[in-house]
C-alpha positions as CSV (number, residue, x, y, z in Angstrom):
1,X,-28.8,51.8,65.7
2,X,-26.7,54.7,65.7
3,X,-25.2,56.1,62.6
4,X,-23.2,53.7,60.9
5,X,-20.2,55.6,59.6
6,X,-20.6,58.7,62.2
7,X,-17.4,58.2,64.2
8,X,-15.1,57.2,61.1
9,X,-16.3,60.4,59.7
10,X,-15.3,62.6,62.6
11,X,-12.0,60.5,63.1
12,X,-11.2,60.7,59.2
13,X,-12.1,64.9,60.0
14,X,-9.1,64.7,63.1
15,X,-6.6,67.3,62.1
16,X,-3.9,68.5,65.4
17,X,-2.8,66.9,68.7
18,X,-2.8,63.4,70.1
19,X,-6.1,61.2,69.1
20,X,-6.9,57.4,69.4
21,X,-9.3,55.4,67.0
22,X,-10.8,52.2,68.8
23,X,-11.0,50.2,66.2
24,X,-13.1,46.7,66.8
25,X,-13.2,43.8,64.3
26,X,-14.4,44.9,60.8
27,X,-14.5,48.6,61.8
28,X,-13.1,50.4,58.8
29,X,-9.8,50.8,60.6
30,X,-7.9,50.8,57.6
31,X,-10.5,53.0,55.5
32,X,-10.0,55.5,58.1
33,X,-6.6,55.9,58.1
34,X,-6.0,56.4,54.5
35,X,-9.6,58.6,54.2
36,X,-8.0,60.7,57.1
37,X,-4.4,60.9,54.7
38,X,-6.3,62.0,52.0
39,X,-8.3,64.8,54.2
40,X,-5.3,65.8,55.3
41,X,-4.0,66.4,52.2
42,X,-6.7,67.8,49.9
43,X,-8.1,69.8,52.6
44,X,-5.7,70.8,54.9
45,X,-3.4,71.5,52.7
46,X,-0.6,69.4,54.5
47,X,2.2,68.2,53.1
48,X,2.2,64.6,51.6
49,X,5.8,64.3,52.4
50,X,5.3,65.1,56.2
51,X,2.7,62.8,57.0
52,X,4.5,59.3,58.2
53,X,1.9,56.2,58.8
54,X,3.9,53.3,60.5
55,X,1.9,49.7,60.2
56,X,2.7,46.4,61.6
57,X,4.0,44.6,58.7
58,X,5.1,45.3,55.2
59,X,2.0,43.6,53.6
60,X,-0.2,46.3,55.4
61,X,2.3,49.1,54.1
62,X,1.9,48.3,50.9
63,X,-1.9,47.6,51.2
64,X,-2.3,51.2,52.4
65,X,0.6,52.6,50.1
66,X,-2.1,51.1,47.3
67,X,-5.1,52.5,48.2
68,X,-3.7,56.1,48.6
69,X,-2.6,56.0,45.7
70,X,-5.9,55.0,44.2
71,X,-7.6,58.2,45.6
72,X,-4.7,60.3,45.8
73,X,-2.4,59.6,42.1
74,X,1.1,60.0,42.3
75,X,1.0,62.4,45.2
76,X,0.6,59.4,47.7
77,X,4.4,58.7,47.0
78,X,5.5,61.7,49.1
79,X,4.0,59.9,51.9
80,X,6.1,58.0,54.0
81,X,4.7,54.1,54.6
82,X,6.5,51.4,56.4
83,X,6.7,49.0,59.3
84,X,8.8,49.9,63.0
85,X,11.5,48.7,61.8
86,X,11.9,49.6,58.1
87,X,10.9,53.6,59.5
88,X,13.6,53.6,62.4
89,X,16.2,51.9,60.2
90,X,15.7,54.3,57.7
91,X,16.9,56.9,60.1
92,X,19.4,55.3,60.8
93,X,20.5,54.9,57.4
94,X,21.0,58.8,57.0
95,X,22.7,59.4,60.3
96,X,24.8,56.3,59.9
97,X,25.1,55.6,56.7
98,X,24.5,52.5,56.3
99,X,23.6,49.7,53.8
100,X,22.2,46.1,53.4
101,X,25.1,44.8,54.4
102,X,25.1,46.1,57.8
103,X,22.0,44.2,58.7
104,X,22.9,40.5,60.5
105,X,22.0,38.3,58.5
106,X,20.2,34.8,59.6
107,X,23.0,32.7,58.8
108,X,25.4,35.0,60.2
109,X,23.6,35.3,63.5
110,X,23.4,30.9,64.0
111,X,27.6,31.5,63.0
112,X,28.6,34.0,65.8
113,X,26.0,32.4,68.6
114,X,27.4,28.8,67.7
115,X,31.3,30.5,68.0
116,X,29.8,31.8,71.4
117,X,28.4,28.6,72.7
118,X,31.5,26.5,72.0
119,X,33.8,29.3,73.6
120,X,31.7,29.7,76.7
121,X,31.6,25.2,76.8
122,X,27.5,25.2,76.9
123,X,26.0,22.0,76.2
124,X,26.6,21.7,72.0
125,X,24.2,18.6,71.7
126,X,21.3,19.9,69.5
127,X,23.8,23.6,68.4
128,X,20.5,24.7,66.2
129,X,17.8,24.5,69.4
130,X,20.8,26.3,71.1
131,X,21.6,28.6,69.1
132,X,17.2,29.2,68.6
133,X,17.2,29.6,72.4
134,X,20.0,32.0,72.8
135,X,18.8,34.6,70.1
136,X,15.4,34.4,72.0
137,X,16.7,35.8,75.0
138,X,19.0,38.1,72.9
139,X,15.8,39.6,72.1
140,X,14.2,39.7,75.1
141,X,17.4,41.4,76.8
142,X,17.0,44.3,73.9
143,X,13.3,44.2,74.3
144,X,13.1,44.6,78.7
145,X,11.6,41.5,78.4
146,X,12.1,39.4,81.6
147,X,13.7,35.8,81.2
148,X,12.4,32.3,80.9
149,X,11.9,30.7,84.2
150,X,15.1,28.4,85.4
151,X,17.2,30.8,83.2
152,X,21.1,31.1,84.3
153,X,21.3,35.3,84.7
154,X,24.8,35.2,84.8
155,X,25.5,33.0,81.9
156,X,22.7,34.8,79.9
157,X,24.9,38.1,80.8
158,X,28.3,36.6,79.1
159,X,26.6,35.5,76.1
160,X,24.7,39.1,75.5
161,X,28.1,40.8,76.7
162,X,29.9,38.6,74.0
163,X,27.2,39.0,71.1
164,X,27.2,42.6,71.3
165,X,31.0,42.7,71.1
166,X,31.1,41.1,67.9
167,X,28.5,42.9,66.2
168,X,30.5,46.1,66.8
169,X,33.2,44.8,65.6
170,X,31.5,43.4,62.3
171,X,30.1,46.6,62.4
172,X,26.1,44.8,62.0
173,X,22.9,45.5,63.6
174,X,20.3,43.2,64.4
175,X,16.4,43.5,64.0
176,X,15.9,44.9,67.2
177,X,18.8,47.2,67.2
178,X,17.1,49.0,64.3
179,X,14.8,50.4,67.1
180,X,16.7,50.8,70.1
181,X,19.9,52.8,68.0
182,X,17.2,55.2,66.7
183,X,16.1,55.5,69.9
184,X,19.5,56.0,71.5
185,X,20.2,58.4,68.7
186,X,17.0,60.9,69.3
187,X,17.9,60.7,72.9
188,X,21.8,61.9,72.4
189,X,21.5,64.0,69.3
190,X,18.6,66.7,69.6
191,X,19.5,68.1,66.4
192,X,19.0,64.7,64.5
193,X,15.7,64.2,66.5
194,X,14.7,68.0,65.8
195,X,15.3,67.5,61.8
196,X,13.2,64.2,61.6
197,X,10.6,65.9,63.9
198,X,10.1,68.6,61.2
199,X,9.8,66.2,58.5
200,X,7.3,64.2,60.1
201,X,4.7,66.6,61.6
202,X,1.7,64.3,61.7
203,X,2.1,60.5,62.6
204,X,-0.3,57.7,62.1
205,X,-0.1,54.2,64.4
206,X,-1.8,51.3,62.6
207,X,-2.6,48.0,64.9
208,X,-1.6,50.4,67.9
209,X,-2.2,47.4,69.9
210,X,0.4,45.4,68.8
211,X,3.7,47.6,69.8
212,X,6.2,46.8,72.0
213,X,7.3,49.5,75.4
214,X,10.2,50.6,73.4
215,X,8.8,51.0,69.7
216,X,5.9,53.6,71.6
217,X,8.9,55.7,73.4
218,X,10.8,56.0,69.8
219,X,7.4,57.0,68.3
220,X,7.0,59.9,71.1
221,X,10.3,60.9,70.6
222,X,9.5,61.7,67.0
223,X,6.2,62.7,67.5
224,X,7.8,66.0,70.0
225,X,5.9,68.0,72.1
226,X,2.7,68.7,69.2
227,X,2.4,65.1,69.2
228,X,0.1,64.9,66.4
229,X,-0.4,61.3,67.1
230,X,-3.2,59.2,65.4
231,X,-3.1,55.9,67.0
232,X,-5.7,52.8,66.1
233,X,-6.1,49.6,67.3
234,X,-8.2,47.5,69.5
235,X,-6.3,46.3,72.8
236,X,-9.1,43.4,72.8
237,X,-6.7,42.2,70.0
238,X,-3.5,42.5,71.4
239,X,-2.1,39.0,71.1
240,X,1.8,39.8,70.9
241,X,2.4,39.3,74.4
242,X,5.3,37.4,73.9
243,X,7.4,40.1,71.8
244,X,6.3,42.7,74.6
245,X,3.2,44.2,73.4
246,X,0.7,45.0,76.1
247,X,-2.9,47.0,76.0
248,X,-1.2,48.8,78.8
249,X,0.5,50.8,75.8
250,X,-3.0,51.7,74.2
251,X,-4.3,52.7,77.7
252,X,-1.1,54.2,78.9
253,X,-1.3,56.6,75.6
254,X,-4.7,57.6,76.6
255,X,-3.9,58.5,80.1
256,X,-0.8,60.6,79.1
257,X,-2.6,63.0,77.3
258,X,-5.5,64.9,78.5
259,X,-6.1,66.6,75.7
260,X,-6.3,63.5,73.7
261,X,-9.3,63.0,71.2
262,X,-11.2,59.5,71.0
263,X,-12.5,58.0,68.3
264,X,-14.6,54.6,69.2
265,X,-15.9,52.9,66.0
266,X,-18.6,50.7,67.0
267,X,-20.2,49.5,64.1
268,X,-18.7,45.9,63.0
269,X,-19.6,45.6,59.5
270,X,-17.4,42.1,59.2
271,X,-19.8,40.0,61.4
272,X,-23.4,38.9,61.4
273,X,-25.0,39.9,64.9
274,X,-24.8,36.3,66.5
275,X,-21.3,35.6,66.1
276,X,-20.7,39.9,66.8
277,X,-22.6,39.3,70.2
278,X,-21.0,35.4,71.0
279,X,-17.4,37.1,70.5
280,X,-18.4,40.5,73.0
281,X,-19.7,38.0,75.3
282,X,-16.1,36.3,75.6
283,X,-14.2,39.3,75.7
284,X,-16.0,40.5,78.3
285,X,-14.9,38.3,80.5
286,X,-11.4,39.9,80.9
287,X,-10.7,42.7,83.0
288,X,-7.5,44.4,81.6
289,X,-9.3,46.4,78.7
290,X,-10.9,49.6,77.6
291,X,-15.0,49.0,78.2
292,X,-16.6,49.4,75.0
293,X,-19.9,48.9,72.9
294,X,-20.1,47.2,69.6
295,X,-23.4,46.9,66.8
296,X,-23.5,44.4,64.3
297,X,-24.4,46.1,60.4
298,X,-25.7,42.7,59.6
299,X,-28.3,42.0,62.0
300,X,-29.4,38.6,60.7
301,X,-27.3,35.7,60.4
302,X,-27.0,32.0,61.8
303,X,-26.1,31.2,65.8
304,X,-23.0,30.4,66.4
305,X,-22.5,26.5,66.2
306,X,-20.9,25.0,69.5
307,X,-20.5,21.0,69.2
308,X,-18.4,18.5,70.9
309,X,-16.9,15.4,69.6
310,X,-15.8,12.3,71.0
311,X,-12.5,12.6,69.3
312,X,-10.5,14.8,66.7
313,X,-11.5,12.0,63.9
314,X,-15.1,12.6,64.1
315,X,-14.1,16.3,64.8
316,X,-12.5,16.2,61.4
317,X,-15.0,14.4,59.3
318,X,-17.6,16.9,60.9
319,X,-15.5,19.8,59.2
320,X,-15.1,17.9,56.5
321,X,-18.9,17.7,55.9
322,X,-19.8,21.5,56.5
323,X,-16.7,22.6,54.3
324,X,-18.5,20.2,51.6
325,X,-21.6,21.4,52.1
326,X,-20.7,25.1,51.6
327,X,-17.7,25.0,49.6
328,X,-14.0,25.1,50.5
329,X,-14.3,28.7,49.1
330,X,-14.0,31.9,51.6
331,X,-13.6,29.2,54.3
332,X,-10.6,28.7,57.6
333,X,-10.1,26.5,59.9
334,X,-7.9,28.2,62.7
335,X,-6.1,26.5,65.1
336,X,-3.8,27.2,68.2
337,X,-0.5,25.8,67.0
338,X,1.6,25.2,63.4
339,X,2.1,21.8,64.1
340,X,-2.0,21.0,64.5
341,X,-2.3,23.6,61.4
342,X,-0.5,20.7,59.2
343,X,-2.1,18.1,61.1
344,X,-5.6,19.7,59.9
345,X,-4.8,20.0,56.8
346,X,-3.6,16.7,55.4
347,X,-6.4,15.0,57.5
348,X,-8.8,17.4,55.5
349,X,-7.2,16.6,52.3
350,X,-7.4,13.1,53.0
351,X,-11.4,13.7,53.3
352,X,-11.1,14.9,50.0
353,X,-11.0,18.6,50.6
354,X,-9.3,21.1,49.1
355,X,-7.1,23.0,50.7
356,X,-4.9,26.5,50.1
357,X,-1.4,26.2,50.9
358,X,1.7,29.0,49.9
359,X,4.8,29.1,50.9
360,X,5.9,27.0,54.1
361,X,4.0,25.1,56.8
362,X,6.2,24.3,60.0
363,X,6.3,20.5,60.4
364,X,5.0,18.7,63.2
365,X,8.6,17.3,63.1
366,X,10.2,20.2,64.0
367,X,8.9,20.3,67.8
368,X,10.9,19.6,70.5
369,X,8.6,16.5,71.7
370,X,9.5,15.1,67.8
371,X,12.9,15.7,68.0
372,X,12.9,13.6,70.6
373,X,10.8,10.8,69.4
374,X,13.0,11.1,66.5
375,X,16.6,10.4,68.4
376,X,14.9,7.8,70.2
377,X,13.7,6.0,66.9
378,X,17.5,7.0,65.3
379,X,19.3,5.1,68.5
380,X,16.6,1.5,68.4
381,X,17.2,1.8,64.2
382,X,21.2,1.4,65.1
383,X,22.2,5.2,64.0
384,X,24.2,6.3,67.0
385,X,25.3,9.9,67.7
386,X,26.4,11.6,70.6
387,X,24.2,14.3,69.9
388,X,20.8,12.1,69.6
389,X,21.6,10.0,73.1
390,X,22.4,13.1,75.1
391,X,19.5,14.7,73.7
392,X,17.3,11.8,75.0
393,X,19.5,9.9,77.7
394,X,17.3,11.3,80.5
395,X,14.0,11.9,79.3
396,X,12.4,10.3,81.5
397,X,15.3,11.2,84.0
398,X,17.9,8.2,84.5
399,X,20.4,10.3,86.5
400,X,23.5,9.4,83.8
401,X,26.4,11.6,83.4
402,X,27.4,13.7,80.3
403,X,30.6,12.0,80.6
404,X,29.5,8.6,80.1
405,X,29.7,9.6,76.8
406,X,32.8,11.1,76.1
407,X,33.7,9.8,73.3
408,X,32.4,11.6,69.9
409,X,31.2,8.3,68.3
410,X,29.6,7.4,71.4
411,X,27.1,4.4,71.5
412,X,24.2,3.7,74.1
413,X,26.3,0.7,75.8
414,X,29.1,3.1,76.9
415,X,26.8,3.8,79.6
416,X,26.9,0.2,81.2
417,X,31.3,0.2,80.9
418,X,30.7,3.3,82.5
419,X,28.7,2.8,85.5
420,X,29.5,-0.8,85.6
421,X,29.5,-2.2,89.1
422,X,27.9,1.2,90.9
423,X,24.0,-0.3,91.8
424,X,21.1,1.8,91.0
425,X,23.3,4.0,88.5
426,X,24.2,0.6,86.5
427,X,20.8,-0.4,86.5
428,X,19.7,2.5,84.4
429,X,22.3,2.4,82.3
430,X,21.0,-1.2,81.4
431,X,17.7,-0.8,81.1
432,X,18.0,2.5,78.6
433,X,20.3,0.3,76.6
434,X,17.4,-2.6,76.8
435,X,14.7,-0.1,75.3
436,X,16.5,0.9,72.8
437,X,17.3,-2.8,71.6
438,X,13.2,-3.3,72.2
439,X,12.1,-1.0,70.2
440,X,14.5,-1.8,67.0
441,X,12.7,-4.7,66.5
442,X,9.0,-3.4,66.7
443,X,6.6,-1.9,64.2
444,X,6.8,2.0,64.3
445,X,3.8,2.3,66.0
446,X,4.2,-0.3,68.7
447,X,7.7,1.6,69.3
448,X,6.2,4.3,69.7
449,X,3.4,3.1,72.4
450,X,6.3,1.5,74.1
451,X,8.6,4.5,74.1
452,X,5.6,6.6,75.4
453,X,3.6,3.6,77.8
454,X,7.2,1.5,78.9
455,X,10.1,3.8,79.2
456,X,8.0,6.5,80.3
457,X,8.5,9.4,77.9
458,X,4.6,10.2,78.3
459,X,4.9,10.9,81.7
460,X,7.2,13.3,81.4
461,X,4.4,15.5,79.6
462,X,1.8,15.2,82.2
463,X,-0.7,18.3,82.1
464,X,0.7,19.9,78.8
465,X,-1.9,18.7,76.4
466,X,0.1,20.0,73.4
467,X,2.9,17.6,73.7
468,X,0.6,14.4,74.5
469,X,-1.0,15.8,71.4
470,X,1.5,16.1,69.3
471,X,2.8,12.2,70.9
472,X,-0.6,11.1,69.7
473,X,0.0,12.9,65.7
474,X,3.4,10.8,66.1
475,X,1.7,7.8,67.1
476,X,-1.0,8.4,64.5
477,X,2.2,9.2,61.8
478,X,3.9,5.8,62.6
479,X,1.8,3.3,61.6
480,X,1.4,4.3,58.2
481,X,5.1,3.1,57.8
482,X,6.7,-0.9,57.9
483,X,9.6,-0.5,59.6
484,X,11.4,2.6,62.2
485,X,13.9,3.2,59.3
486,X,11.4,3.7,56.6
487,X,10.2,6.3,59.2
488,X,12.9,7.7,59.8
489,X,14.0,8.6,55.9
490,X,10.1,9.7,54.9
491,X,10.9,12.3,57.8
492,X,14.3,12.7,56.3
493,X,12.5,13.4,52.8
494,X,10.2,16.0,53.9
495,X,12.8,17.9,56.2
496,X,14.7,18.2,52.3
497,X,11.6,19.8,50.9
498,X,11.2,21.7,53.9
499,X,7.7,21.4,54.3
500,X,7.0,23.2,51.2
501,X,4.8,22.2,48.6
502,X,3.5,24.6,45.4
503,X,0.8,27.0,45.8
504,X,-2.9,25.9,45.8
505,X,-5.0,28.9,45.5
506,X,-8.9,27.2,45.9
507,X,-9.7,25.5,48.8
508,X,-9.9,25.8,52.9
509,X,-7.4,28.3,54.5
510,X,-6.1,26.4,57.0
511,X,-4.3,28.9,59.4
512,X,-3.1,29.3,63.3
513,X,-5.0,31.8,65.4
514,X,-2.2,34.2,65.3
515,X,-1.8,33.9,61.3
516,X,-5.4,35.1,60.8
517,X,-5.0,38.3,62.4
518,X,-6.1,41.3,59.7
519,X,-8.4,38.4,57.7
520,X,-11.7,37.6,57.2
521,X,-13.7,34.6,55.8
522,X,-17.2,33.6,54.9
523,X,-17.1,30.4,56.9
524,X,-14.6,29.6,59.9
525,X,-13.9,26.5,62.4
526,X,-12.0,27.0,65.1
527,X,-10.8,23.4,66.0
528,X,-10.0,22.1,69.7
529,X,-11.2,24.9,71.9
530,X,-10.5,22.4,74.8
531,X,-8.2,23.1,78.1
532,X,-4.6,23.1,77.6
533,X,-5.4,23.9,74.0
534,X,-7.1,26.8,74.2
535,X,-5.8,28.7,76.3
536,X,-2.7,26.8,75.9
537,X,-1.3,24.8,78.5
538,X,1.3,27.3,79.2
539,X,-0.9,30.2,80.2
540,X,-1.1,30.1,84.1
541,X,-1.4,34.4,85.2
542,X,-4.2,36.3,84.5
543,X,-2.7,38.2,82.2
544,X,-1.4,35.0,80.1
545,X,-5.4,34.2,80.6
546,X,-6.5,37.2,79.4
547,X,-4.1,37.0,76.2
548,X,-5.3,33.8,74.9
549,X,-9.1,35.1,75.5
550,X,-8.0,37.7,73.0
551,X,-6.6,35.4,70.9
552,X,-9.6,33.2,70.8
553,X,-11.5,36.7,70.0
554,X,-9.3,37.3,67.1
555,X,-10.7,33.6,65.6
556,X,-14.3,34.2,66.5
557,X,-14.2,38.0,64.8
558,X,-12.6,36.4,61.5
559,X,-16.1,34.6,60.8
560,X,-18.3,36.9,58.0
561,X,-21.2,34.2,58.1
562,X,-20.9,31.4,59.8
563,X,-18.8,30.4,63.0
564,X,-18.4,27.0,64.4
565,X,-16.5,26.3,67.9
566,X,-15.5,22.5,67.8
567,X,-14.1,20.7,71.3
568,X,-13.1,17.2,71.9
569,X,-13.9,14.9,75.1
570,X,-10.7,12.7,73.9
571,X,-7.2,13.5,72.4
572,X,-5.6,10.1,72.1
573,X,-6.6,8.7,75.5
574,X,-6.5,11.4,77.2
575,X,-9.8,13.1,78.4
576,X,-10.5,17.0,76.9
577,X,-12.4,19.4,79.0
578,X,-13.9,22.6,77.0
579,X,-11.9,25.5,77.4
580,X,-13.3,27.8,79.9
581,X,-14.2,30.5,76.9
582,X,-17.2,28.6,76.2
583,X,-18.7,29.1,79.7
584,X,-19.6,32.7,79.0
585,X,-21.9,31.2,75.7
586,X,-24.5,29.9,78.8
587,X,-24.8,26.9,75.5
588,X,-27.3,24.9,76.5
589,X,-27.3,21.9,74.5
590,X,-24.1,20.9,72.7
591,X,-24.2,18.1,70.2
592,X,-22.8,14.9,71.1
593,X,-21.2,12.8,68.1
């Protein structure tokens, strides 16, 4: 075993020029860079004030803002901490003046993109999804991040053109302008950039990984031609895809500078060796990485548990009886979406365990597939609204007109005046209306096997195994109420509370893959590492491929002590292969319940 704290030593002792730290799970990544802040300091007699360390969120500033201070007093103040955006703005701030008030605001942003919508006559229907949909590819515009598939360029073009107009004259930025304005400004104003390159003369990168093409060009800009860079991260951990970040970046920054120093910290002292060794094993497997070697501290340790379940219930009650076993303490169950996270955890509290909850959990009610379970269950309980049939009228496709429904208390039967006497057209018209009446007068849960089995809805899902799953938590939902409209205001009734509940700090962390990131836990369960799950559905390129491997890395590298990798062979009626992450494990015998 080499020595275990050799290369965070020599990367703590990094002083001048450009210098990356490869920083695997449980590697000290953090110790490093605020050892290297205080070497810096005591010993090379740099100035706290010119030292800057950007981090990924404000949580990590202030985490590393603490433990300066704890070896360095009141000294560590001088030293700048802060995320991307919080840094850059701050520039901004002295060259622009500006104040709190010139940052769009939520609410403000939903105003001017609903005022664009209804100017530009896009379809209104469901204004918040629209609006949700619009500031996505705002961002993606700002970040060079190429559309969604089927999106209309030049419509996408008049909206940006049109949102950008009235933040000038508001005079507002937005979160990404915070970036690309500094940017802008460095690149116009040499003296502006030449003042902020003096005052910060040495640079430090946390979760290198994670940043976007444009953040790293802003960060070059400041760093000027000394580039006294110290970047770490671990591109076998870059999992922020969709906001633009790459391990491109990480390798790209290694290739631009010869002279650059690396620093590869091998030694993972999170994980015991078999779950260090199952999680190199997967990661292996991609091909768009920097090759690397990692020990385990803790050589001993229990193999990684791999089982497979004939269905999420007997998943669940498996969990249930591990988690008892070894106590809720220090123990996660990850999982690849928000809506399976709430899904887990009342299931888990209804085995009687514990679990940890703070602040919000995103309801499985606010997916598109619900919203439109929802509008269909509004229409058979008698509630009409334009908004809720257009929403709905052709999923599955019926091939009726927008304008059938002109009116703004439009009702499903407006569809038959409205096509009456023009064939195939009619026909649909009638039997949409005759589903609707069908289902009013059935149980929740038989409305919902007839909406999905009878008119079809199902169907329109085939191959994305999130949506049938999150049809079968619907399903599941619905028959613990007596009638569609008692439903209908229990969904209400948690849509007031918004999903939030009071914290509960003992018990099971129950988190998405992507949430547990930068955490560790005695104990963890990753649950459905089927196909279509994970990876999810929606990643079809290598590169998407290679993305949700990392992601499923990120899970496995959480586990301190014990890791168990739970599949299903069925997900409401529908059959579950493994995910093709398991194949790598060469498992020979999986368990069978």
């Amino acid at each position: 075993m080499n020595e275990p704290y050799a290369a965070q030593c020599a990367a703590i002792k990094h002083r001048d020029g450009p210098a990356i730290v490869i920083a695997g799970p449980g590697s000290g990544k953090t110790f490093v860079l605020v050892k290297r802040l205080e070497n810096l300091i005591n010993n090379c007699q740099i100035e706290p004030s010119s030292i800057l360390t950007i981090t990924y969120t404000n949580a990590a500033a202030d985490e590393m803002r603490r433990r300066a201070y704890t070896l360095l007093g009141s000294r560590a103040y001088a030293a700048g901490f802060g995320t991307f955006h919080s840094v850059f703005y701050g520039i901004l701030k002295h060259s622009f003046s500006l104040n709190a008030s010139n940052i769009l605001k939520p609410r403000d942003k939903y105003v001017i993109l609903s005022d664009i919508a209804v100017r530009m006559k896009l379809d209104t229907a469901d204004m918040r999804t629209l609006a949700d949909e619009l500031a996505g590819m705002i961002s993606r515009k700002k970040n060079g991040l190429s559309s969604e598939t089927g999106a209309d360029e030049a419509e996408n073009e008049a909206v940006f053109s049109l949102y950008q107009e009235r933040l000038k004259e508001l005079r507002l930025i937005d979160f990404d302008d915070m970036i690309l304005k500094c940017r802008s400004l460095f690149e116009k104003d040499p003296a502006v950039l030449k003042r902020w390159q003096e005052r910060y003369r040495y640079i430090q990168i946390d979760e290198f990984q994670d940043i976007n093409p444009i953040q790293y060009e802003t960060a070059m800009l400041l760093a000027g031609n000394d580039v006294n860079v110290l970047a770490a991260g671990d591109d076998d951990q870059a999992i922020y895809g969709f906001r633009g970040a790459t391990p491109d970046i990480m390798q790209g920054f290694i290739k631009d500078h010869e002279s650059l120093s690396l620093y590869e910290l091998q030694m993972n002292f999170r994980c015991s060796k078999p779950i260090a060794e199952a999680a190199d094993k997967v990661i292996a497997e991609n091909t768009l990485r920097i090759e690397k070697h990692h020990e385990a501290f803790n050589e001993t340790g229990n193999d990684v548990d791999i089982r497979c379940f004939a269905d999420r219930e007997r998943e669940i009650s498996a969990m249930a009886s591990e988690i008892e076993a070894s106590g809720a303490a220090d123990c996660a169950v990850l999982t690849r979406t928000n809506e399976f996270a709430a899904y887990f955890e009342e299931e888990l509290e209804r085995c009687g365990i514990p679990v940890k909850k703070s602040g919000k959990r995103k309801s499985i009610y606010e997916s598109d597939t619900a919203k439109d379970v929802i509008a269909y269950m509004k229409l058979a309980s008698g509630d009409y609204s334009r908004e809720d049939i257009l929403r709905v009228v052709n999923k599955p496709m019926r091939y009726i007109s927008r304008e059938a429904f002109a009116n703004d208390r439009a009702k499903p039967e407006d569809a038959c005046a409205y096509y009456r006497g023009r064939g195939a057209s009619f026909d649909n018209a009638v039997r949409f209306v005759n589903d609707i009446k069908m289902m009013g007068g059935m149980h929740p849960k038989s409305a919902m096997r007839y909406l999905m089995k009878v008119v079809g809805y199902e169907r329109i899902h085939t191959g994305d195994s999130i949506a049938l799953n999150r049809l079968g938590l619907l399903s599941t939902e619905s028959g613990k109420y007596s009638s569609i409209k008692q439903w209908l205001k229990a969904i209400e009734d948690t849509k007031d509370a918004g999903a939030s509940f009071e914290d509960v700090s003992d018990g099971v962390s129950v988190l998405t893959l992507h949430a547990s990131k930068g955490l560790e836990f005695k104990e963890v369960f990753i649950a459905d590492v089927n196909e279509g799950v994970i990876p999810y559905h929606k990643a079809v390129l290598k590169e998407e491929i290679e993305e949700e491997r990392r992601l499923f890395y990120v899970g496995m590298t959480r586990a301190i002590k014990k890791l168990h990798l739970f599949y299903i062979e069925d997900s409401f009626g529908k059959h579950m292969p493994p995910s093709r992450f398991l194949s790598s494990l060469e498992v020979k015998e999986q368990s069978h319940h």
